[in-house]
N, C-alpha and C positions, 0 to 999 in steps of 0.2 A: 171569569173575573175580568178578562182582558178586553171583553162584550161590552160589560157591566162599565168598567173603568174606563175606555181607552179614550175618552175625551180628555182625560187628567193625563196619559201620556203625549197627550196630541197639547194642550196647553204647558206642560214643563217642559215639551220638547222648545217652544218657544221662549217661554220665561226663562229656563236654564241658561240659553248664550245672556239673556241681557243680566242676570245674576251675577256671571264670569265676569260679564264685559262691567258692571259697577263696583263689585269686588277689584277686581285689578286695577282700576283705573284709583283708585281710594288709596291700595297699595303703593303705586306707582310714586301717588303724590308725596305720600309722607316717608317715601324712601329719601337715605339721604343723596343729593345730585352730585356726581363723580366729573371734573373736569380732565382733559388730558392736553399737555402740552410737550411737544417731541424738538427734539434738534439733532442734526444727522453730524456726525463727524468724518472725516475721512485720517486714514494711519498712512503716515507716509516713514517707514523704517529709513535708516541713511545702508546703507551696503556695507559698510566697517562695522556696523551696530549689535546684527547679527552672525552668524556664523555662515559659512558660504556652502551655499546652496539651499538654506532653509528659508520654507515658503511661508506664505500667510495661511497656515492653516487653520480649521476648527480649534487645534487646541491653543495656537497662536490667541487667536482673539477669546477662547475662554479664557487664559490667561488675563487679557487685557479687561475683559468683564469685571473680573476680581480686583483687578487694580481699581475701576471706577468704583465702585461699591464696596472697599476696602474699608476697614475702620478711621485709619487715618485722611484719608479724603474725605469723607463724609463728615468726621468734625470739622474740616476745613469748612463745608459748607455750610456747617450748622453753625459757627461764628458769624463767618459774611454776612449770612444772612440774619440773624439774631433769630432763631427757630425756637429757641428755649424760650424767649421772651411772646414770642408772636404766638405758640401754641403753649403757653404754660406747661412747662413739662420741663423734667431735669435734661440734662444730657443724653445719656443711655436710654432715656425713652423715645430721644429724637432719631437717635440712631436707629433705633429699629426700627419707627415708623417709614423714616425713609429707606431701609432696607425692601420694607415691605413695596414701598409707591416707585421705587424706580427702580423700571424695566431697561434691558439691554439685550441686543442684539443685532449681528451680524446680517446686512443687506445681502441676499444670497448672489454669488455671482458678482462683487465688488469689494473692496477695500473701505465698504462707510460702514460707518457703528452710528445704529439710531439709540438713541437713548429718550425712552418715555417715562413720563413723571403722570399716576393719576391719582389726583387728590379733590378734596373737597371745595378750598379755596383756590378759584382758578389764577386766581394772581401768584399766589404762593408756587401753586403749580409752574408756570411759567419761571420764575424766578430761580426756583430750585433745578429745573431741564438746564437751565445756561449756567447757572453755577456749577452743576456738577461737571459740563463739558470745560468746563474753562479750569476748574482745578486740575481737570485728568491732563489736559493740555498744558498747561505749568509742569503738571507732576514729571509727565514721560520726557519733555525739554530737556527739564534740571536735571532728571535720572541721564539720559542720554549724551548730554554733553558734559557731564561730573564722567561717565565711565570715557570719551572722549581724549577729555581732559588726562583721565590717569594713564593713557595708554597714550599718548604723549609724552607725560612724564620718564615714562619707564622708556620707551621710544629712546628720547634724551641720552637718561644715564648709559641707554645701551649704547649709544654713539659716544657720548666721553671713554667709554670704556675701550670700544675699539681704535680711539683716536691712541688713547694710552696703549693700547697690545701692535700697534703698528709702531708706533713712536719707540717700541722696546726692540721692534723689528727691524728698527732701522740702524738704532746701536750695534746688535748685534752684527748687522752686515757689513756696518763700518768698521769694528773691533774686527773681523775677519779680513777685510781689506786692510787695514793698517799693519796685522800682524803678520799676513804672508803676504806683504808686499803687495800687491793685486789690483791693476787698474783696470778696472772694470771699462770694458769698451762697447759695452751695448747690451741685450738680453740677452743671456746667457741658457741654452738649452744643456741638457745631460748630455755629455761626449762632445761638448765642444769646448774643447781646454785651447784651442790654437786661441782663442779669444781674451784667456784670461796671463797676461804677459807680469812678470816679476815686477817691484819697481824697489831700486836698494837691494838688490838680492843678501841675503841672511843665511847663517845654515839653514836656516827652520821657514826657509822660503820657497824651500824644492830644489836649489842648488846641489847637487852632490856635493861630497867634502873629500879628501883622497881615500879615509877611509870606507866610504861606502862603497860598494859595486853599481855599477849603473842602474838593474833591475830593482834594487834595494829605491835607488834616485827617481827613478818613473813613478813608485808606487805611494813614494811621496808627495810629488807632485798631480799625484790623480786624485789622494785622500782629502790633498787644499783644495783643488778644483773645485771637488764635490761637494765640500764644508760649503761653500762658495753658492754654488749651485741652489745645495737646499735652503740656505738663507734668504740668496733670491728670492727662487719661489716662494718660499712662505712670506716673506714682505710684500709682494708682488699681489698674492690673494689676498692677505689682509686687508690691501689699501682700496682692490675693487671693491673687497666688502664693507667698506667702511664709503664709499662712493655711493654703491646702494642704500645703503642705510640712512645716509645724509637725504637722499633721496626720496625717500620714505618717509622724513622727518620733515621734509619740505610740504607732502603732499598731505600730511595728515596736521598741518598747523595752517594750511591753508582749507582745509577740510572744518576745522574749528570755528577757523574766521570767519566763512560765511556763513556760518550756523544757520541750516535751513529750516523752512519751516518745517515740523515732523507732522503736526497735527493742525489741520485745517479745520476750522467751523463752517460748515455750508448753513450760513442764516441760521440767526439766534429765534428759539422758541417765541411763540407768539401766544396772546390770550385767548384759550377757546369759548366763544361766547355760549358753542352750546354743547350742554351736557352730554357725555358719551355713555353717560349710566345713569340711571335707567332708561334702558332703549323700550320708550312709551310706546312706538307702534306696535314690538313685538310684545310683552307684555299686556296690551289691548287685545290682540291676536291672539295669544297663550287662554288669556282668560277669558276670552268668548268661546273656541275651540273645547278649555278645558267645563265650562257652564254647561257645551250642549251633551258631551260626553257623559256630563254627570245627570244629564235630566232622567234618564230613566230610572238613578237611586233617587234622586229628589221625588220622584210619581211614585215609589213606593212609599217611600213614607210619607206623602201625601194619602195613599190609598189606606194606608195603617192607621191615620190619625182617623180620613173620616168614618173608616168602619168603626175604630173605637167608640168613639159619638155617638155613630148611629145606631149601635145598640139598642132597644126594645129595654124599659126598665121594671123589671118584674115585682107582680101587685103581690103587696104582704099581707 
């Protein structure tokens, strides 16, 4: 048969690629044309934002993925841009569409999130790439500097507070001075009472009285001392800490003020004049490769039709 036939393999093996090659290209046309329009952002976290030590990791920016393509951003940009009006379609239909058309992902090796948009209308496309980076950019601002803000706050009341636990620190040290006599003559360490001198001596001042015994009288005036002593101290720490703290209060309100950029846009999306789908050369390529593949089924039933035909038609 192969004898008989093999001019019909030898001509499908020709007609097959150009079959492919008019099939596909037919396909190609009345596919619908997919535009893509990308914008790169860069993350710039502040050091107070996150917790210390923690990196930009994978699950850092999947995180951040979610946030862009988050329900509530996405209506954001289905407003701005009036989507529901420009595609006919409720709400919740827009959402998903765009769930579907924008892409995101991590530049490996850098701190940029490209975020791609492909859609049909290349303008829409573009529009929608810069809107979603500019909401995510507003969004992570406001989030960052609202949590900023509240740890300021509390910052704050924690210094009123220790202004008030010093300020209680300091009565007490006074009412200890006033009531055993006690002029404080400089810092006062444990075991150094030669420092701490009467003033009005009192019975209750460390004075003996004729009744007491002298050892009775030491043990008194070692018990002031120390009331004395621990008062000290404890005022003494309170007010470093409350030094620090003021401190800390300074550098996290000057941290607010110059509210840095967190989120940079490296160039707003652009219109892509040309289609990214359907990629015509390889689909021309696919269906020429896949016409010459198939010419040896096509030669059979080529051989199947013409034997049927040529049948001999028997005399009745």
């Amino acid at each position: 048969m192969f004898k008989r036939y093999g001019w019909v393999f030898a001509v499908m093996a020709l007609i097959g690629p150009i079959i492919g090659l008019v099939t596909s290209a037919m396909l190609t046309y009345v596919m619908p044309k997919m535009y893509e329009s990308e914008t790169v952002i860069e993350v710039k976290p502040l050091p107070s934002a996150i917790p210390s030590g923690q990196q930009m990791t994978p699950q850092f920016f999947e995180t951040e993925f979610n946030k862009i393509t988050s329900r509530n951003s996405l209506i954001q940009v289905i407003d701005a841009l009036q989507l529901t009006s420009r595609w006919s379609v409720d709400k919740e239909a827009a959402i998903q569409i765009l769930k579907k058309i924008v892409h995101t992902e991590n530049i490996r090796g850098t701190e940029l999130i490209s975020i791609r948009v492909r859609h049909t209308d290349k303008v829409a496309t573009r529009d929608i790439a810069n809107e979603v980076a500019h909401v995510y950019k507003n969004y992570r601002n406001e989030v960052v500097l609202r949590d900023a803000d509240a740890r300021l706050q509390a910052l704050t009341k924690a210094v009123r507070d220790q202004e008030d636990k010093v300020e209680e620190r300091r009565k007490i040290l006074a009412s200890i001075v006033r009531k055993k006599g006690i002029i404080n003559q400089g810092d006062v360490s444990p075991g150094d009472s030669k420092t701490l001198q009467p003033e009005n001596p009192t019975p209750d001042s460390g004075k003996p009285n004729p009744a007491e015994s002298e050892r009775d009288a030491a043990i008194r005036r070692s018990l002031d001392d120390q009331d004395y002593i621990d008062a000290k101290r404890d005022f003494v720490t309170d007010q470093e800490l409350l030094q620090q703290m003021k401190l800390k209060l300074i550098a996290e309100s000057l941290e607010l003020k110059i509210s840095p950029t967190l989120i940079e846009i490296h160039g707003d999306a652009k219109i892509s004049e040309a289609p990214v789908s359907p990629n015509v050369t390889l689909n021309l390529l696919l269906g020429t490769v896949g016409g010459f593949l198939l010419s040896p089924l096509l030669s059979l039933l080529v051989i199947g039709g013409i034997r049927l035909f040529a049948k001999p038609v028997t005399a009745q």
